[in-house]
Every structure is written in structure tokens, then in C-alpha cells.
N, C-alpha and C positions, 0 to 999 in steps of 0.2 A: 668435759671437753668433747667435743665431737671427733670420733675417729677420723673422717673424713681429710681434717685439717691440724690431724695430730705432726706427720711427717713436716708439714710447712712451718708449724712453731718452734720443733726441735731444731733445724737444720737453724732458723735465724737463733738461738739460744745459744748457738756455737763460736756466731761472729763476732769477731775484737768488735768493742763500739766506733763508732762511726767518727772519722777525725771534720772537725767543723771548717776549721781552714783549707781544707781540700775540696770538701762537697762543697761550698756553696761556690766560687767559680764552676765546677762542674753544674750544679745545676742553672746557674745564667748558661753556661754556654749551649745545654741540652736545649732552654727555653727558646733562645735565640734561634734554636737551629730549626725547632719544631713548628715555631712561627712565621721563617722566611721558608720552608717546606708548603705551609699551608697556602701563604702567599703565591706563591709559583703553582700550587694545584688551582686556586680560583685562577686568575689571571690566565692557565692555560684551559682547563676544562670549562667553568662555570658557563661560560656565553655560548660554548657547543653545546653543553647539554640541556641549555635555556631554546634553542634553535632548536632541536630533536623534538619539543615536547609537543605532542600536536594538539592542538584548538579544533575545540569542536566545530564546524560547519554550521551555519546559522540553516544553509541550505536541504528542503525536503528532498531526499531521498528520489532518485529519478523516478523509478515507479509511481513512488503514491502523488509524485509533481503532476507526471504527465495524466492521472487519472483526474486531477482535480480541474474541477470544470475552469476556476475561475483564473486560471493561468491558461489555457488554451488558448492558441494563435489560431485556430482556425473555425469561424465562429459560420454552422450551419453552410459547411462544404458541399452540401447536398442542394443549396437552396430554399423553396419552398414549395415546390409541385413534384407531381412524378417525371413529367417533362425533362423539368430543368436537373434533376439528378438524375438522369438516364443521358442526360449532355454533358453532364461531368462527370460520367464513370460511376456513377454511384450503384449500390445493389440494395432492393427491398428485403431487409432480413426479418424471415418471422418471428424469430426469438425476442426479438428490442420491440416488429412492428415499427421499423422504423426505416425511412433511406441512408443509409451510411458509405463510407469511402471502404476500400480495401485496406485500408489501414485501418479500421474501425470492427472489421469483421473476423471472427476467425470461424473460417469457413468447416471445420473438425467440426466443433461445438455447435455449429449453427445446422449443420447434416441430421448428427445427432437428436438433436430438438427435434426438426424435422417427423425422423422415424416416431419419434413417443408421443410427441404432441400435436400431430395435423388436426386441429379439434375444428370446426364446423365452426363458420363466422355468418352473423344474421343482419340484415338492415333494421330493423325491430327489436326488442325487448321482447315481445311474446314468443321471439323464434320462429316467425310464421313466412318471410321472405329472405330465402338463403340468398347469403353472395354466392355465386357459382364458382369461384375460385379465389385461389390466391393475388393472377395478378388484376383482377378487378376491385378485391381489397387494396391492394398499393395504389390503385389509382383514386382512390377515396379521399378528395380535398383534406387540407388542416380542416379541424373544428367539429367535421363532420363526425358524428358515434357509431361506430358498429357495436355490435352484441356477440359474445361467445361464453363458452362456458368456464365455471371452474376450473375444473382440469387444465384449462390455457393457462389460467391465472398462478396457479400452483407451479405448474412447470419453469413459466414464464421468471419468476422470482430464484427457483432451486439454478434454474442453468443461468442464470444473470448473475445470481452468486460466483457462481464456476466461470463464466467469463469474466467478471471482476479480479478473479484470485489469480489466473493466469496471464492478462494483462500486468496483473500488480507484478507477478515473478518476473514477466520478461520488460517490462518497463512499455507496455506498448500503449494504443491510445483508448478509452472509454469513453462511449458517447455518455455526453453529460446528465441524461434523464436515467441511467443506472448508477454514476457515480456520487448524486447526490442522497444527501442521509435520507432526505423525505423517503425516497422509494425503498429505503431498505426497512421504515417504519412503517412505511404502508405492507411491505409485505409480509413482515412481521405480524402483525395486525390479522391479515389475511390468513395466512399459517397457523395460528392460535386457534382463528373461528372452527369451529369442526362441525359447525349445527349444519353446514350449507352440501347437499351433496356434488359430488366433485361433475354430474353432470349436468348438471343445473346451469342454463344461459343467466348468468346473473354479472355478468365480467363487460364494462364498458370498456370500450378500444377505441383506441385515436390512432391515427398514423400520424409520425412525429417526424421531425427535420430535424434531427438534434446538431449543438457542438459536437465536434469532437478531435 
């Protein structure tokens, strides 16, 4: 016998046995008592603690809502020219290369780029006629190509990362041409290649009117 449950066999070894006309009304009336107890705990908790229970949210997450292009209420705020986004507030950022709203930019991260990446932009592929600045770049129609080099390209994708991730934390807006998957495959892609050197004009550029 197991010591454990020596004391609990003894102590019942000692009891008169059990009178049968006494117990069983005791026990209906224990049953009785244990089922209108239970009754009265459903009846008073079950439906409060069916209420407390929460249900997932079919609903994406503010952040990653407000980043996806295809829920955007505001469809290319900037327009289509440099014009018409300098009439509606807009600013030429070169990190995106793109016209975007102040809500679209964060001007930290976009300084930053700035300093590391001012990389030289060409009318040509051979690199042989510079644009003279930046805002003659902005003023560069849709469709039109400029030329720069890798180094842009590289940068361009590492800090697009970093503006992606800090919009995601504070829930704020992402122009659509970085939040979609394509460009985070394309610059995966880009990242990988290591045969190209970093100052090589090989990096085609558009200036974009994105959503955002």
C-alpha cells in the first residue's frame, strides 16, 4: 500500500458503517442543493462572461491599413506635374524621387538620405549630360528617364526600408510606389547583385506622383 494514503485508509477503517436510510435522503438533498447552486451560477455569470470574451477584429491593424496602397483615400494628392504639386503644397523628395504631401514625408529621414546619397543624375545612360541640380530633376515630366548611379539605387531601397518601418510604427501614410511588394522585390533583387560597382550609372529614374 502506498504510504502516502496509509493515514486516509486507517482513519475510514475506524467508521461504524454507513446507515442506508439516513444517507440516501442526504444525498438527494446534497444533489438537489448542488444543481440549483449551479443553476443560479450559469443564470447569473454565463452571459457576463460570454460578453467579456473578445472577438478578434476582422480589421488590419491601423499601421499596415494606412500603408496599403489599395485602401487609400487619397489617390495622387500631388497631381501629375511639378506645377500642380507645388499648388497643392506638395514637396520633391529625393529619397522616393517622387512629389508627395507632408503627410507622406518625413523630413528626419529624408535630410538624412540627403547627406549620404546626393549621387549625380544624367539625361543619358552613357553619363555624358548632367542634370545641373536637383530641382531641374523634379521638374522632369512623368515617363521621362534619367540616369544615376548605384549608389542612389542602394540607398534609395535601405532608407525606403526605414521610412516604411517608421510609418508602420506610428501608423502614418506611405506613398504607394514603396508600399507595394513589387519594389521591395525589386530591391531585393538589386541588393543581392554585388557584380555592379556602386558607382556605376546604371539606375533608371522616373519621377513619380504617387498615392498616398
Amino acid at each position: 500500500m502506498d504510504s502516502k494514503y496509509a493515514h486516509l485508509n486507517s482513519s475510514e477503517d475506524t467508521l461504524p458503517p454507513p446507515s442506508r436510510s439516513r444517507s440516501t435522503p442526504l444525498i438527494l438533498q446534497t444533489t438537489t442543493l448542488l444543481a440549483s447552486l449551479t443553476t443560479i451560477f450559469l443564470l447569473l455569470f454565463l452571459p457576463h462572461s460570454q460578453s467579456t470574451i473578445p472577438i478578434p477584429s476582422p480589421t488590419i491593424p491601423l499601421g499596415m491599413n494606412r500603408i496599403n496602397p489599395s485602401n487609400t483615400t487619397h489617390l495622387q494628392p500631388c497631381g501629375t506635374d511639378a506645377a500642380s504639386a507645388r499648388a497643392a503644397g506638395c514637396t520633391f523628395d529625393l529619397l522616393t524621387l517622387a512629389w508627395l504631401p507632408p503627410s507622406c514625408i518625413d523630413a528626419t529621414l529624408s535630410q538624412e538620405f540627403l547627406e549620404v546619397a546626393s549621387e549625380p543624375f544624367y539625361y543619358d545612360s552613357d553619363a555624358t549630360q548632367l542634370i545641373p541640380n536637383y530641382d531641374a530633376l523634379s521638374e522632369r515630366p512623368v515617363g521621362e528617364v534619367s540616369w544615376t548611379t548605384r549608389k542612389y539605387h542602394i540607398y534609395h531601397c535601405a532608407f525606403g526600408w526605414r521610412l516604411m518601418h517608421k510609418m508602420l510604427e506610428r501608423g502614418g501614410m506611405l506613398e504607394s510606389g514603396l508600399s507595394g511588394f513589387h519594389h521591395t522585390e525589386h530591391c531585393t533583387d538589386t541588393l543581392i547583385n554585388t557584380t555592379v560597382a556602386m558607382e556605376r550609372v546604371v539606375t533608371r529614374a522616373e519621377i513619380s506622383f504617387p498615392d498616398c
